[in-house]
C-alpha positions, -999 to +999 in steps of 0.1 A: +350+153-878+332+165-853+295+155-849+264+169-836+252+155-805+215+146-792+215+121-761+183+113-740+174+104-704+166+071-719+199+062-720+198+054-684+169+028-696+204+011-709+215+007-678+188-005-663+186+023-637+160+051-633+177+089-633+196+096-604+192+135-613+178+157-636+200+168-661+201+179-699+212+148-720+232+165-743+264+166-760+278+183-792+293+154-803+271+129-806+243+116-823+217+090-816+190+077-836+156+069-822+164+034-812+195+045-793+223+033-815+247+057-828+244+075-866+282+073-870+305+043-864+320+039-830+339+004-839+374+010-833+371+045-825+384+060-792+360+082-769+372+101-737+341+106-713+346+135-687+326+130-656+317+093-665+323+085-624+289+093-614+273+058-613+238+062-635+247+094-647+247+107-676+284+101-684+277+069-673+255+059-696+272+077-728+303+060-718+283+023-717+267+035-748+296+039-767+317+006-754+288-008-766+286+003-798+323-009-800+346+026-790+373+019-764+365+038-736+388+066-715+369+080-688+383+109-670+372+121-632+385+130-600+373+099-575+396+071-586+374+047-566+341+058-585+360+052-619+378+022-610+339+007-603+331+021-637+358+012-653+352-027-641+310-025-652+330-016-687+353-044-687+333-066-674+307-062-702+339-069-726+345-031-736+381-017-736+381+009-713+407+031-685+405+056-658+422+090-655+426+108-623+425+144-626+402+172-609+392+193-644+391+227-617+428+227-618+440+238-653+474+214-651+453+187-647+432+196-677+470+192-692+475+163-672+444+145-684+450+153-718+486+143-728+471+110-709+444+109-730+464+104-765+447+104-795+413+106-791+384+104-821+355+110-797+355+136-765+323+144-747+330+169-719+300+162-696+317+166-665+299+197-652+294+217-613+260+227-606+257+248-573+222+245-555+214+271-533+199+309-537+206+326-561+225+353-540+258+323-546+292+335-532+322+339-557+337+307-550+308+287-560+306+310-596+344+308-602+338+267-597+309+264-614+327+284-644+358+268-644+342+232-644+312+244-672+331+267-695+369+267-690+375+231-687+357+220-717+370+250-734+407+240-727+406+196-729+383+204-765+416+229-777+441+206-765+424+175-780+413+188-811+437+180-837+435+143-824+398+144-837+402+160-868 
């Protein structure tokens, strides 16, 4: 079942680490109570984390989060090196955790990342491509942006679906 999702900036207070950037905590697929732990049982569950590379972000900290409310962890990104560093934080705090490579702007990777992932019971597409600039943007930054925001959640959450149910 799929569940509704409120996450806070305090979950970087988890971590240890102030914000890096401002961004909306928030994920339609999980909850938290007020102290932080998680309204539904994560123990032996298995969460895939899009854009969980960004050390002190906020797929960083969902991904710590659930590991350490006992979920194995799949994070999923396109810098190997960024996840491999995430990857070892998780396993070194004794969760169960593993990278995939793929770039979620390229819809055989979303495939790609997907067959990889298995059987999932927890996804939480945060992976996300903000442009900063004016707001006159050129095409390529709105058919990014769009691709990474709408289409690639769109597509992983089809794809994985039936895992969760």
């Amino acid at each position: 079942m799929l569940t509704q999702a409120v996450l806070r900036p305090t979950t970087h207070a988890a971590l240890g680490r102030r914000p890096t950037h401002h961004a909306v905590a928030a994920s339609p697929f999980i909850t938290c109570n007020p102290t932080g732990a998680l309204k539904h049982g994560t123990v032996d569950k298995t969460a895939l984390v899009t854009g969980a590379g960004a050390t002190g972000g906020v797929g960083h900290a969902t991904a710590m989060l659930l590991a350490r409310e006992g979920a194995q962890i799949a994070i999923a990104g396109r810098d190997a090196n960024r996840g491999e560093a995430v990857i070892k934080e998780l396993t070194d705090s004794g969760a169960s955790a593993r990278l995939i490579t793929g770039d979620l702007l390229d819809p055989d990777h979303i495939h790609t990342v997907a067959q990889t992932a298995g059987d999932i019971d927890i996804l939480v597409n945060n992976a996300a491509l903000f442009p900063i600039g004016p707001t006159d943007q050129d095409l390529a930054s709105c058919d990014g942006a769009f691709a990474a925001n709408v289409r690639a959640p769109y597509f992983l959450t089809s794809l994985l679906r039936q895992t969760m149910l």
